[in-house]
C-alpha positions as CSV (number, residue, x, y, z in Angstrom):
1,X,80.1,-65.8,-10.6
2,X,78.4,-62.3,-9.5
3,X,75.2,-63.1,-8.0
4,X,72.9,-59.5,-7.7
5,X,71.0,-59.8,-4.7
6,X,67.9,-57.8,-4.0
7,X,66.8,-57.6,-0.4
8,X,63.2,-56.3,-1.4
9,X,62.4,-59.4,-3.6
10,X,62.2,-62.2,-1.0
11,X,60.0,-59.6,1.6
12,X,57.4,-58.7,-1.1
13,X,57.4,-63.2,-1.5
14,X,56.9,-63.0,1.8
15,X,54.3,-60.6,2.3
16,X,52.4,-61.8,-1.1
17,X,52.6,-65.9,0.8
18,X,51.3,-64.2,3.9
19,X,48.4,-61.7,2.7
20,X,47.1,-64.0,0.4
21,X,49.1,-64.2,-2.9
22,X,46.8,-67.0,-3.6
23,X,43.6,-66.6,-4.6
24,X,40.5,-67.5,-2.9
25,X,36.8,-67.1,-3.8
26,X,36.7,-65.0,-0.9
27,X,39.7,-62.7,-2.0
28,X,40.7,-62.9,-6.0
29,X,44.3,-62.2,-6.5
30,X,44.4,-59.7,-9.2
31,X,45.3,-60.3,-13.1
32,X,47.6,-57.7,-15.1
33,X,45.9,-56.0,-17.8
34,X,46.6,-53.6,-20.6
35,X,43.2,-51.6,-22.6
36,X,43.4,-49.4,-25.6
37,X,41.5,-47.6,-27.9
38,X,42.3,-49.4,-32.0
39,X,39.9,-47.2,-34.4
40,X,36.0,-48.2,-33.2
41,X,37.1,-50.6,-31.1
42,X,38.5,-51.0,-27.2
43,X,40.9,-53.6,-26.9
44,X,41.5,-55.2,-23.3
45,X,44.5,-58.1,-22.7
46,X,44.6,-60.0,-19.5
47,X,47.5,-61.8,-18.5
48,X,46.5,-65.4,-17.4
49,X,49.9,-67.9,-18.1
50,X,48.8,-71.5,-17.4
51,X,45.3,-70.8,-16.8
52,X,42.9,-73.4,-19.0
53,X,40.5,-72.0,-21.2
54,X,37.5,-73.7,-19.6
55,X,38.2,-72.1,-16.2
56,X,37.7,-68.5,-17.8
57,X,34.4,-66.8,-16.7
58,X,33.1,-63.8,-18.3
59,X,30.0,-62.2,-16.8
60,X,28.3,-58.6,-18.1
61,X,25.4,-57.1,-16.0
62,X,24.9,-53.5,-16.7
63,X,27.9,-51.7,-18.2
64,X,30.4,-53.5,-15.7
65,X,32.5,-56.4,-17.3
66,X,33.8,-59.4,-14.9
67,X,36.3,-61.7,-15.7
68,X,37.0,-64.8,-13.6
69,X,39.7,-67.5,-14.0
70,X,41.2,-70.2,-11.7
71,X,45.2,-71.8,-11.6
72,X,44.6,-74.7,-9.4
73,X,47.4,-75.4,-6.4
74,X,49.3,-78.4,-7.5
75,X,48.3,-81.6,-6.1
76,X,49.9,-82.3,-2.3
77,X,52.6,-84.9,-3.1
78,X,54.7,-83.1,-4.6
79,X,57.6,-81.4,-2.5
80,X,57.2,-77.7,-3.9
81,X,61.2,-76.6,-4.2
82,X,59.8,-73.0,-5.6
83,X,56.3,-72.0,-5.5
84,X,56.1,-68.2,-6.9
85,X,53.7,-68.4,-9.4
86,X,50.1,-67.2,-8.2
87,X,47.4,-69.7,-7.3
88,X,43.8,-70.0,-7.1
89,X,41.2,-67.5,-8.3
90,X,41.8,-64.6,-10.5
91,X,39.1,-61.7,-10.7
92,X,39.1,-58.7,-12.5
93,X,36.1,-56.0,-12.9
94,X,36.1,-52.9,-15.4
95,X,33.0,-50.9,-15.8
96,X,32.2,-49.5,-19.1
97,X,31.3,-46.7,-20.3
98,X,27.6,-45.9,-22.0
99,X,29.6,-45.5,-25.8
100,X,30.4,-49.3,-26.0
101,X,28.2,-52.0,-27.4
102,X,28.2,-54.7,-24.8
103,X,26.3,-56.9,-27.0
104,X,28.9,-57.6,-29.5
105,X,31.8,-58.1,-27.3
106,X,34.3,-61.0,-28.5
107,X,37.0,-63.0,-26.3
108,X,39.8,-65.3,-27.6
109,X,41.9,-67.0,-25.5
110,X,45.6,-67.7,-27.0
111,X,49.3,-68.0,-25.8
112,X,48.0,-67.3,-21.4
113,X,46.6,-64.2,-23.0
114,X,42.8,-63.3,-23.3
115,X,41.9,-60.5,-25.8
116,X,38.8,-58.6,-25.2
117,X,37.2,-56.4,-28.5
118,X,34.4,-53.9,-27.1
119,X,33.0,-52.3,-30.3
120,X,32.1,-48.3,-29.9
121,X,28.5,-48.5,-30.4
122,X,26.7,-47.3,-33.6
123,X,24.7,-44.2,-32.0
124,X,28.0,-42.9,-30.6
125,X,30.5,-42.7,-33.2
126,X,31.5,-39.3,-34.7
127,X,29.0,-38.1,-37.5
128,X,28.6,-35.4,-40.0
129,X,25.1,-33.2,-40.0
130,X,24.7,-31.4,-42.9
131,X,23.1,-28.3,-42.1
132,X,20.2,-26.7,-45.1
133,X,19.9,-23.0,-46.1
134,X,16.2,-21.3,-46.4
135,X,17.9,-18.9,-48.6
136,X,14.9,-16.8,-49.7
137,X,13.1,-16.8,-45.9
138,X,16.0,-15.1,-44.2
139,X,15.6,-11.5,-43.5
140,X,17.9,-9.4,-41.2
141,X,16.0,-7.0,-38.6
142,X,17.8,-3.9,-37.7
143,X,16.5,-1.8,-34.5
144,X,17.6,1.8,-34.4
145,X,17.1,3.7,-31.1
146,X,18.6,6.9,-29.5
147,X,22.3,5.7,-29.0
148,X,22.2,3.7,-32.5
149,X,23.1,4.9,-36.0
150,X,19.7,6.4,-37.1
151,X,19.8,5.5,-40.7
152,X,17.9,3.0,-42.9
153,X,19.4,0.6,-46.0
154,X,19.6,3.3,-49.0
155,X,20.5,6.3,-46.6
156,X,16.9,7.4,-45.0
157,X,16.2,8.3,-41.9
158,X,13.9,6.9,-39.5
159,X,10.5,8.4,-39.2
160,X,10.7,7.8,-35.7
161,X,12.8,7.3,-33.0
162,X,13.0,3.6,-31.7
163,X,11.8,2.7,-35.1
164,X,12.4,-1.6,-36.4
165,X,13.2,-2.2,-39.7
166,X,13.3,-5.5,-41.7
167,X,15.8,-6.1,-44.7
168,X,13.9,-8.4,-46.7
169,X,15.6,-10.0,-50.2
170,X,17.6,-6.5,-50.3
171,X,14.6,-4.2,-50.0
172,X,14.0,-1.8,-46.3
173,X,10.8,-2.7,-45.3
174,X,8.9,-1.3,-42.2
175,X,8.6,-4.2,-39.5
């Protein structure tokens, strides 16, 4: 039998038993978590295997979601043979951004997974704005001065240097 042995494994089990693997309310061992954007809504999964559902704490203040769970340490008369599965209090904190409706966030809780939906607020979303035409109000306004071309719509010239001129529904008109 080949047995692969990786040096690096049992030091990081050391350090993590060490530095505090476990969590404490003083020092939260951190959950994995993936977040995506699913048409108008943010999606956020945190992993918590073996974590019960009534342990799971979900706070919003502000724009900044927390999310708090606890895996109790198993009870002292058991003789532990392994122990590398994190312990104690979990905390995670993600602050949101001013697009998202914090009011209609869901959670669900299924399989050690809990699945945050974050709907994109209303006021934010991407919309059209149709734009009007005044169509018979628009007039262009032409300036002609020394270095400009010095002649009016229908081929006149200026009376005057430095003279404005309106173009108003296809007739020149003096401005």
């Amino acid at each position: 039998m080949l047995m692969r042995t990786d040096p690096f494994r049992e030091l990081d089990r050391l350090t993590q038993q060490v530095f505090g693997a476990r969590g404490t309310l003083a020092r939260p061992a951190v959950m994995p978590m993936d977040a995506w954007r699913e048409g108008d809504e943010f999606i956020v999964e945190f992993d918590l295997p073996g974590v019960a559902a009534d342990s799971i704490d979900l706070d919003v203040e502000r724009n900044v979601i927390t999310v708090k769970a606890e895996r109790p340490t198993p009870e002292n008369d058991r003789e532990l043979i392994a122990a590398e599965r994190p312990r104690g209090v979990f905390s995670r904190q993600l602050v949101l951004g001013d697009n998202l409706d914090l009011d209609r966030i869901s959670a669900r809780y299924d399989a050690g997974v809990l699945s945050l939906r974050i709907p994109v607020a209303e006021q934010t979303k991407p919309r059209k704005i149709t734009v009007s035409s005044g169509g018979a109000d628009r007039q262009a306004i032409r300036a002609h001065g020394e270095s400009g071309e010095r002649r009016l719509s229908g081929g006149q010239e200026p009376a005057v240097e430095g003279q404005v001129e309106s173009v108003q529904n296809g007739h020149t008109v003096p401005a």
